[in-house]
N, C-alpha and C positions, 0 to 999 in steps of 0.2 A: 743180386741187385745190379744194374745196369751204371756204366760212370752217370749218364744221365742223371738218375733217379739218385745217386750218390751226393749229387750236388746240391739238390730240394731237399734231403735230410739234413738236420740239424749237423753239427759238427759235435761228438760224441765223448765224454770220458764218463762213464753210468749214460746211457744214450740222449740225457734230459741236459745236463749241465752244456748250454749249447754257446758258448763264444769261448772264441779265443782267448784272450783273457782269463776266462776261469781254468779253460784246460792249464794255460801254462802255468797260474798259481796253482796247480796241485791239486786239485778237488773232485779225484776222481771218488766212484763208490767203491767203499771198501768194508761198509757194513751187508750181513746178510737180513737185517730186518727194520722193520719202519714203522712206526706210530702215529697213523693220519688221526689230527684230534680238531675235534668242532668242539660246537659253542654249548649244546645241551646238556643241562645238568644233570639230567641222571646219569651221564658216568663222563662226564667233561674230566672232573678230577682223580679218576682209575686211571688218569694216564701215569701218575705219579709212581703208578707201580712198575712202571718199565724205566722210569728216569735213570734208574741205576745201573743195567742194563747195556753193556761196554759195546756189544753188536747192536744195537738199535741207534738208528736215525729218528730224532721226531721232527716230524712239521705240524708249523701254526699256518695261521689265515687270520685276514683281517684284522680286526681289534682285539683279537683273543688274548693280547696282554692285558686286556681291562677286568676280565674275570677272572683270568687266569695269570696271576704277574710271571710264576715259576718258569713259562712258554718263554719268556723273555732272554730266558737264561739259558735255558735248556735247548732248544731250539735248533736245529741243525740249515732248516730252509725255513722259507716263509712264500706264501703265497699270497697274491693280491694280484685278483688278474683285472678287478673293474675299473672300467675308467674313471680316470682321475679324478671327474666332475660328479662321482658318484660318491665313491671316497669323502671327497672335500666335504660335502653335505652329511657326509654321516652325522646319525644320532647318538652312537655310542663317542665318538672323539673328534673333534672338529678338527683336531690337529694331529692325524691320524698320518699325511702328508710326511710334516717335521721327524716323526715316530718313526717312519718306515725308515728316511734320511739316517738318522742316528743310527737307528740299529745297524742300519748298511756301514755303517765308518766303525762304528765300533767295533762289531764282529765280522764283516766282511764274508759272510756267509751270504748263498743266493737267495735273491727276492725276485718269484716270477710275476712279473708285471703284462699289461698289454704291449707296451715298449720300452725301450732300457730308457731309464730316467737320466740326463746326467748329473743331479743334484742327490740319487741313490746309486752308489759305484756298483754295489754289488747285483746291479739290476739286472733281470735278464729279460727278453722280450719271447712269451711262450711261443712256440713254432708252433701255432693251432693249424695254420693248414697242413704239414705234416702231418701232424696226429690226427685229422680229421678224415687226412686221405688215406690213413691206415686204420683209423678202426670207426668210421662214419661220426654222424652230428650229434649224436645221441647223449648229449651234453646240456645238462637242466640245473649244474648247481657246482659252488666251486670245489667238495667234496668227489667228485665225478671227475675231475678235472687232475686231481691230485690220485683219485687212486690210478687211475690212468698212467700217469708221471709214474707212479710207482712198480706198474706193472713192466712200462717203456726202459727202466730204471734196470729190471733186472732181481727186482727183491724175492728171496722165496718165502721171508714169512712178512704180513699183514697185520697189525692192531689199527684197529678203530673205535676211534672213542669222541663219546660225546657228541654223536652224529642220531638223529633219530628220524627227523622227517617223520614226526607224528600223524595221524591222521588229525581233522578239526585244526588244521594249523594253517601258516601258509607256504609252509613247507609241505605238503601233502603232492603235492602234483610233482616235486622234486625226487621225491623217493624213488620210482622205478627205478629213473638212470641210473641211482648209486648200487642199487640191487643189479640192475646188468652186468657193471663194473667189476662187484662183489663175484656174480658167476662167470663171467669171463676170465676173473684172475684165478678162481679156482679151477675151471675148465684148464689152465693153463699147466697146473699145478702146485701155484702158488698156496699156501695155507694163511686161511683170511682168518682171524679174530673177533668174533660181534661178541660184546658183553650180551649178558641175558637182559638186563638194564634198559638198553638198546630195543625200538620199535620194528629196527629194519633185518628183512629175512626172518619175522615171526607170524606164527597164523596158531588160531586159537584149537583147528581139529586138521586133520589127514584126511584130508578129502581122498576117496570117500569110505574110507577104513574106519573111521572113523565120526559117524555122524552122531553120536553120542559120547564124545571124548570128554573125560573129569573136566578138564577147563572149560571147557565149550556150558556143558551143564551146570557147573559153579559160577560164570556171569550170567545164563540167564536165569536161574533162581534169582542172583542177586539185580539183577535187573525187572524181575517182575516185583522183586519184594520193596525195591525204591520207587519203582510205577505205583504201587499199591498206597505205598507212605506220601507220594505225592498226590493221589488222586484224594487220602483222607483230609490231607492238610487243606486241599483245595475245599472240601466239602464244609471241613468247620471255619474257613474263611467266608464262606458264604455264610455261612450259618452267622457268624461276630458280624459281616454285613449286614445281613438282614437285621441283628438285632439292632445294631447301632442306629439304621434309618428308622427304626422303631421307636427309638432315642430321641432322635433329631427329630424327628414327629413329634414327638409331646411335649419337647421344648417348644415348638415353633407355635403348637398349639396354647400352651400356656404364657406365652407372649400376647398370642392372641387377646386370651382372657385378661391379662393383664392390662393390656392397652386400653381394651374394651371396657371395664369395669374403672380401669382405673381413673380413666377420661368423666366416668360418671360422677365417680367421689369427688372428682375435681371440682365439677359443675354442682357438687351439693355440698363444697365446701371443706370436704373433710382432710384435702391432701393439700397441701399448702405448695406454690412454686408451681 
C-alpha cells in the first residue's frame, strides 16, 4: 500500500476501531471470534449460547435491546449506521437516540454511527468510502455492513444469528448481499456459522443432482395436499353460500306474503294497529 492510499485508510487497531481515541483507550482486537446477531426469532436467542464464550466478540444493532435485553450487557460493539432522522422515527423506541447515549457513557464500548456523535463518546463515524473502495457497493442491509467489519477486523471464526431475510418479507431483496458477504468471508478462509434455523445460504434440492431430493418432494406433497384442503374449503363455501341465498330468499319472500296478506286482514279487520 502506497503512503497515499495509507492516509484514506482508516487509522487501525483490529482495522475497524478507526479514531484516535479509541486506539489510545486500548481497544484493540484480541478475540479470534465474533457473533453478528439480528432481530429474527428463529435463532435471535442462540446467540446466548456463545455468551459464555471468553474468545468471542458479540455485536448488536439498532433496538435489539428491545427483544433482546441480555445484548445490552453482553455486547462488545454496537452498530447504528442510519441516519439520525431515521432512528428518531423509529417504531420500535422513540428514544433509541437517549439509549445509544447511555450506553456509550456507561460502557464506552464502539457505536458505528454515520458520524461521531458528540452527545455518544464512544461514537465512531464508519469509513464507508474505504470499505466501499475495497470491496465495492454491494451493501443492501446493516447485517452486510457488519459482517464486512468483521471480515476487515481480522476474525477467523463467524456466528450469525437471528439474521434470515425471509423470502415473503421485506427483507427479501436484502438477502443476497449477506450471502456475498457470508462467501466472501469463507472464500477468505474465515469459517462462517449459519444456524440451520436460519433462511440464508439454504435451498431445498442440489441443483441438479438432485431434482428429486426428500425435502424438495416433502413440500410439494405438502403443498398440493394444502392446494387440495383449500380448493375443498372453497367448494363448501360456496356450497353454505349458495344455501344461505336460498335462506335469504325465502325470508324475503315470506315477508312478501306477509306484508301482502297481512295488509288484507288489516282491511277486513282482523289485525288491529
Amino acid at each position: 500500500m502506497t503512503k497515499k492510499a495509507e492516509k484514506k485508510a482508516p487509522k487501525v487497531l483490529g482495522p475497524m476501531l478507526g479514531t484516535d481515541q479509541l486506539v489510545e483507550g486500548g481497544l484493540p482486537r484480541t478475540k479470534k471470534k465474533v457473533a453478528i446477531v439480528g432481530f429474527a426469532p428463529s435463532s435471535m436467542l442462540d446467540a446466548r449460547t456463545v455468551f459464555d464464550d471468553p474468545d468471542m466478540e458479540v455485536w448488536g444493532l439498532n433496538q435489539l435491546y428491545l427483544p433482546f435485553p441480555l445484548m445490552a450487557e453482553r455486547a462488545d460493539r454496537w452498530f447504528q449506521i442510519h441516519h439520525t432522522h431515521d432512528y428518531d422515527a423509529a417504531v420500535r423506541d422513540h428514544k433509541h437516540g437517549d439509549w445509544l447515549g447511555e450506553w456509550s457513557k456507561q460502557t464506552g464500548k464502539p457505536i458505528y454511527m454515520q458520524h461521531n456523535m458528540p452527545d455518544i463518546p464512544s461514537s465512531i463515524a464508519y469509513p464507508v468510502d474505504y470499505i466501499c473502495g475495497k470491496y465495492g457497493r454491494y451493501f443492501t442491509n446493516s447485517i452486510s455492513w457488519m459482517i464486512i467489519t468483521a471480515i476487515e477486523d481480522g476474525f477467523e471464526e463467524m456466528f450469525i444469528y437471528g439474521v434470515d431475510m425471509a423470502q415473503d418479507s421485506e427483507y427479501e431483496s436484502q438477502r443476497p448481499s449477506c450471502e456475498y458477504f457470508i462467501g466472501l468471508a469463507r472464500g477468505m478462509g474465515i469459517k462462517v456459522y449459519v444456524p440451520d434455523k436460519s433462511d440464508l445460504l439454504k435451498t431445498l434440492w442440489l441443483y441438479p443432482f438432485e431434482p428429486e431430493s426428500p425435502m424438495w418432494v416433502k413440500c410439494e406433497s405438502r403443498r398440493k395436499e394444502l392446494q387440495q384442503r383449500a380448493n375443498e374449503m372453497g367448494a363448501n363455501e360456496q356450497a353454505l353460500r349458495d344455501n344461505r341465498n336460498q335462506v335469504v330468499g325465502a325470508i324475503e319472500n315470506m315477508n312478501y306474503v306477509q306484508k301482502a296478506w297481512g295488509n288484507t286482514r288489516r282491511d277486513a279487520g282482523l289485525i288491529k294497529g
